[in-house]
C-alpha positions as CSV (number, residue, x, y, z in Angstrom):
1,X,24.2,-29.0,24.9
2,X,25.8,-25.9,23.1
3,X,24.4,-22.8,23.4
4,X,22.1,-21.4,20.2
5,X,23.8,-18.6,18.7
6,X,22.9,-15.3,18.0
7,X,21.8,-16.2,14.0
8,X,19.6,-19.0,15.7
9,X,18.0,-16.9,18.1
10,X,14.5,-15.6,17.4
11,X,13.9,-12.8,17.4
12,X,17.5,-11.9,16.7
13,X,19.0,-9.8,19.8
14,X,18.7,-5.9,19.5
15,X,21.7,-3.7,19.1
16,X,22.9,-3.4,22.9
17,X,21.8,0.9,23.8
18,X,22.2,0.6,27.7
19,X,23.6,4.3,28.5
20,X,23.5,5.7,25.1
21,X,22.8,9.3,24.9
22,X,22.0,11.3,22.3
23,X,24.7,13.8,21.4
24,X,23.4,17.5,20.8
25,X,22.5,18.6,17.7
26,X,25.4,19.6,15.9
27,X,26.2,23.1,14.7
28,X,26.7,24.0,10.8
29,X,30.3,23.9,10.4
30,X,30.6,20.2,12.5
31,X,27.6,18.6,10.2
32,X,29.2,19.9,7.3
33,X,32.6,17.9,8.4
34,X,30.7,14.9,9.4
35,X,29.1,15.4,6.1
36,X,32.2,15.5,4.3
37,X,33.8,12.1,6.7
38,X,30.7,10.3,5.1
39,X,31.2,11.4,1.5
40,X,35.1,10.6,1.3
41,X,34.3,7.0,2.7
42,X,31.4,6.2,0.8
43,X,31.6,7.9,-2.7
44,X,28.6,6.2,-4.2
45,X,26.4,6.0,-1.2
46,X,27.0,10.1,-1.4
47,X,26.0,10.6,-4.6
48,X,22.4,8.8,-3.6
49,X,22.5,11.0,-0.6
50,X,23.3,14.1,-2.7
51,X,20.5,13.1,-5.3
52,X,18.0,11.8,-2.9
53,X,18.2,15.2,-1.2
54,X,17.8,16.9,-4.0
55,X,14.7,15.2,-4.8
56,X,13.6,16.3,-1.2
57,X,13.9,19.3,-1.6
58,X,12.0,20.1,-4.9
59,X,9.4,18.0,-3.2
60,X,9.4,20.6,-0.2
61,X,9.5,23.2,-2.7
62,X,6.3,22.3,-4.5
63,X,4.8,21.6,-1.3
64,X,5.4,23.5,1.3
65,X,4.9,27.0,-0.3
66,X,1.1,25.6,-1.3
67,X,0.5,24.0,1.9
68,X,0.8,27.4,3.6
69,X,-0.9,29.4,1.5
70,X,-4.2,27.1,2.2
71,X,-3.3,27.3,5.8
72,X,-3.0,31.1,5.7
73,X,-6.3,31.4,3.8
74,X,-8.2,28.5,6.3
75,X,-8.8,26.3,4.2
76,X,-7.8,22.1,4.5
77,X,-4.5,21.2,2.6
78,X,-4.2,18.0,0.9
79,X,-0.2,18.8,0.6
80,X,1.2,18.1,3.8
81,X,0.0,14.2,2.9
82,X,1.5,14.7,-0.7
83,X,4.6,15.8,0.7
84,X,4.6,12.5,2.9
85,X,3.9,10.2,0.4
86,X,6.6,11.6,-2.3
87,X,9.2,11.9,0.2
88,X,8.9,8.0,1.0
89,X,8.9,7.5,-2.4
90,X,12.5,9.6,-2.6
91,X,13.9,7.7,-0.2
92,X,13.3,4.4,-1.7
93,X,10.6,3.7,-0.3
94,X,7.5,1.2,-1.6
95,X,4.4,1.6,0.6
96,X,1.4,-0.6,0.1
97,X,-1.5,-0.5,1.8
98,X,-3.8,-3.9,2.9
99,X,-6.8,-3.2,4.1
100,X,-9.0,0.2,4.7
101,X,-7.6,2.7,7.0
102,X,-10.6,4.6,8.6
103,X,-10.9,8.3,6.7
104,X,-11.7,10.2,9.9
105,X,-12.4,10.3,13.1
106,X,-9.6,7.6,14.2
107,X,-6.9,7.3,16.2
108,X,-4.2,5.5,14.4
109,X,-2.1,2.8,17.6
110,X,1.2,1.6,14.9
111,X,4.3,-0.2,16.0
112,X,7.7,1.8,15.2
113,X,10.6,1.5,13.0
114,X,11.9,4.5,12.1
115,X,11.4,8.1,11.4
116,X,10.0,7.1,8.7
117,X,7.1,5.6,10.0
118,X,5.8,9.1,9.6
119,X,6.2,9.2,6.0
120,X,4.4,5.7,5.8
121,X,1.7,6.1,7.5
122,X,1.4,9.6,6.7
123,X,1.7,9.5,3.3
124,X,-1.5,6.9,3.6
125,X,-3.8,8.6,5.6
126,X,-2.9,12.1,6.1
127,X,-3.0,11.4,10.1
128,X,-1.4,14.3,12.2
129,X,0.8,12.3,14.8
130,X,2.3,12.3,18.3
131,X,5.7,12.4,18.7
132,X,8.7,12.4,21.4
133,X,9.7,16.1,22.0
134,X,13.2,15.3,21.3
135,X,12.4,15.5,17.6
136,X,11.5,19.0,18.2
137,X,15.5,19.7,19.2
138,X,16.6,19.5,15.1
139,X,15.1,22.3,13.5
140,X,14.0,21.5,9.8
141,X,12.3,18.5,11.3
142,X,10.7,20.6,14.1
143,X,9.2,22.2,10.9
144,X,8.2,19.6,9.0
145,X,6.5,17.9,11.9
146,X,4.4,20.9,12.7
147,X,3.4,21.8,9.0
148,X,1.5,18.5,10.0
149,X,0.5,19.8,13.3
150,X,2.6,17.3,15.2
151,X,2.4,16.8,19.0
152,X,5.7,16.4,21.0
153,X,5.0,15.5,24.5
154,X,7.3,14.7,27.3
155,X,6.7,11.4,29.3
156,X,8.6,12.5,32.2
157,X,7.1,15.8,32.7
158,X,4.2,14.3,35.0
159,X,2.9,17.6,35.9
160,X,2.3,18.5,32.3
161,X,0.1,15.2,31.6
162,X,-3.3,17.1,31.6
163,X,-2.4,19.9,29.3
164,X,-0.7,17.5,27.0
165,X,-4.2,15.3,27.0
166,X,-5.8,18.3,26.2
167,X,-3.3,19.4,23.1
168,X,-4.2,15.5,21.8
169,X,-7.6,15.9,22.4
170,X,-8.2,19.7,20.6
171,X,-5.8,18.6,18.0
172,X,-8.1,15.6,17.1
173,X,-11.0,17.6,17.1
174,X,-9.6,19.8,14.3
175,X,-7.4,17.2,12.5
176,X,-10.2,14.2,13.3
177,X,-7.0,11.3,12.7
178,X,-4.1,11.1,15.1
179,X,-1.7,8.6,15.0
180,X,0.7,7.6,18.0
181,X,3.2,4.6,18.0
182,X,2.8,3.3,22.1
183,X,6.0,1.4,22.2
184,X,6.8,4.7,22.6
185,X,10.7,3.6,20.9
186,X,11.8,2.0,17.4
187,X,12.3,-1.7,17.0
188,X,13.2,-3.6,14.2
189,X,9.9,-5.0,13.0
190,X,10.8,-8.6,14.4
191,X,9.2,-7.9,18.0
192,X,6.9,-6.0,19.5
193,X,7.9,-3.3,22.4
194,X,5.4,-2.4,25.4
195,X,3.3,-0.3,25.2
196,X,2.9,2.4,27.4
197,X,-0.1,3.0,28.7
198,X,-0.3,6.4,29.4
199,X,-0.5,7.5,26.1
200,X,-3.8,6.1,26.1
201,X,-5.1,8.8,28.2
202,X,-6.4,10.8,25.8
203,X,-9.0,8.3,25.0
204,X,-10.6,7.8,28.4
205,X,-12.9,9.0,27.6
206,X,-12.9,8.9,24.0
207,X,-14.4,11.9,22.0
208,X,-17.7,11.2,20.4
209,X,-17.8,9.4,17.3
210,X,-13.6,8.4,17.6
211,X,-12.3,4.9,16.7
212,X,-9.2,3.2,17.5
213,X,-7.6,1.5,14.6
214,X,-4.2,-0.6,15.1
215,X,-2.0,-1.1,12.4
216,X,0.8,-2.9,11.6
217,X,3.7,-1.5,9.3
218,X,5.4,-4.5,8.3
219,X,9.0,-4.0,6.1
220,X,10.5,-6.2,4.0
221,X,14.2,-7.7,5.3
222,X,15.8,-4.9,3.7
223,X,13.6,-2.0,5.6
224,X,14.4,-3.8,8.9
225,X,18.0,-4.3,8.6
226,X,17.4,0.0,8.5
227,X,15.1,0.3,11.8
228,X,16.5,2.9,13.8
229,X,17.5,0.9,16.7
230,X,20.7,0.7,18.9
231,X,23.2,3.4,19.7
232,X,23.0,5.2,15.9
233,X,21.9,8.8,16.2
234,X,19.6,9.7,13.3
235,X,21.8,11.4,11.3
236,X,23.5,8.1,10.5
237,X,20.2,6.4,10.4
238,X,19.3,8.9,7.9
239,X,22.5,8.6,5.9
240,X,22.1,4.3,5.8
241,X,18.8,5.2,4.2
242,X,19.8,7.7,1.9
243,X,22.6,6.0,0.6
244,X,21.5,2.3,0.0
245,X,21.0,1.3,-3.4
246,X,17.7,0.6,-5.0
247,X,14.3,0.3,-3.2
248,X,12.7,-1.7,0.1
249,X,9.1,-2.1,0.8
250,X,6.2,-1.0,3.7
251,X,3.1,-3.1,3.9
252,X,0.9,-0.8,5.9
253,X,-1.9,-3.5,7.4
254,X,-4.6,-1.4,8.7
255,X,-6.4,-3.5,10.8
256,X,-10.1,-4.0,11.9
257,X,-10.9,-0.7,14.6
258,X,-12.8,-0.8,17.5
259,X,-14.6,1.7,20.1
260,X,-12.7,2.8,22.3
261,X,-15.3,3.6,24.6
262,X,-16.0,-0.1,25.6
263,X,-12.6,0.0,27.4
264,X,-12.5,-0.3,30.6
265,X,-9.7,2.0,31.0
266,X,-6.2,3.0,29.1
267,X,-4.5,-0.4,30.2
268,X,-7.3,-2.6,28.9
269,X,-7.1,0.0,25.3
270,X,-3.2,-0.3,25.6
271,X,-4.2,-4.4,26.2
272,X,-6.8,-4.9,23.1
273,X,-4.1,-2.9,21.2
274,X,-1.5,-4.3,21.7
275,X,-3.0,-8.1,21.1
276,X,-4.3,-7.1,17.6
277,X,-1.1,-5.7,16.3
278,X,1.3,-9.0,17.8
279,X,-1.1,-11.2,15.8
280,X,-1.1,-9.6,12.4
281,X,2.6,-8.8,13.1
282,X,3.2,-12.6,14.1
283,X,1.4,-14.0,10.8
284,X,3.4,-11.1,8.5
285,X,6.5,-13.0,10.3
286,X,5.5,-16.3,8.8
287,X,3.9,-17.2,12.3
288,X,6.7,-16.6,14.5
289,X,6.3,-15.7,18.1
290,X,6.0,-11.9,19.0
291,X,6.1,-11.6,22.5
């Protein structure tokens, strides 16, 4: 009997990334040349880059500077979540929401795409999130993300577990919404990673009064066939975005939550979590399997 093939296979097989490392962060005068590679081979992706950027920016430009100033004088700031949900918009990006995502006290358990799960989910909800320290390598983004009082953590720094548990915890208590993706890595939106456990620490025990609601972002083809997966480094995943014509869209499913504190423990959270989010996923899928 022949052997399926790869267009047969379901889900499809992931880009192979078995010893990819991230190169460093480049310096000015090397993103500039890559910059100007990119351009010369793509002329009218670069002029969606170029205008898409500059759309970016006047967005950061208008919110940012009023952001800040609320900060500075205490007060809450609706315009980090603005920020979120026009820069989705400048990149092309249709976001829908189905269902009712809690308004506070919630912790937000997603599956992961992209970078710009962020801006999805963000956008929606105005959720501070927990992120990957490598993020916090590129500079503007390290900006951005904390303007939204982003944690990075480090999975491998064991001895650091408790004081990163404790950043979540006094970050929800301010912030009352945290978000966390527990694959803890992008796919493409046709599977479903594992989830790490750990992450779940935070919630044993669970602050008074917090939820946990999963959620499912769910893309059309066109936002999967842009999931940051394989060996790309995010300055080309960002580039595929920026230059593809015309729009894609993210159904954000927000799906029903649950107390946390009838857990037994973070594996049986990780467990519930992860069950909810491979049905809905599943059914988005047109009932195909998500292991």
């Amino acid at each position: 009997m022949a052997s399926a093939s790869p267009s047969d296979q379901w889900p499809p097989p992931l880009p192979d990334s078995s010893g990819f490392v991230a190169p460093p962060v480049p310096g000015a005068a090397a993103a500039i040349a890559a910059f100007a590679r990119a351009c010369a081979a793509d002329p009218g992706g670069a002029l969606r880059v170029i205008a898409r950027s500059a759309w970016l920016a006047a967005i950061g430009a208008l919110c940012i500077p009023a952001h800040m100033a609320l900060r500075a004088a205490g007060r809450p700031s609706p315009w980090a979540r603005r920020f979120l949900a026009l820069g989705a918009r400048a990149m092309g990006i249709r976001v829908r929401a189905i269902g009712t995502p809690l308004a506070s006290d919630v912790f937000f358990i997603a599956n992961h795409l992209s970078w710009t799960d962020a801006l999805i989910l963000g956008g929606l909800t105005g959720t501070a999130f927990v992120a990957q320290d490598g993020i916090a390598i590129w500079p503007g983004l390290n900006f951005l993300c904390r303007l939204n009082d982003t944690i990075f953590i480090n999975r491998g720094d064991k001895l650091g577990v408790g004081r990163q548990i404790a950043a979540m915890r006094a970050l929800f208590a301010s912030r009352t919404m945290l978000a966390l993706f527990p694959e803890g890595s992008c796919s493409d939106g046709r599977r479903l990673l594992p989830f790490k456990a750990p992450l779940f620490a935070m919630l044993i025990p669970p602050p008074p009064g917090a939820r946990l609601q999963p959620v499912v972002i769910d893309c059309d083809e066109a936002g999967r066939d842009l999931a940051w997966v394989g060996m790309e480094t995010g300055g080309a995943n960002a580039w595929r975005l920026l230059a593809r014509p015309g729009t894609w869209e993210a159904r954000v499913h927000f799906l029903e939550a649950f107390d946390p504190a009838h857990a037994a423990d973070r594996k049986a959270l990780s467990t519930r979590s992860r069950t909810a989010i491979a049905a809905k996923l599943s059914e988005t899928l047109g009932g195909r399997p998500v292991a």
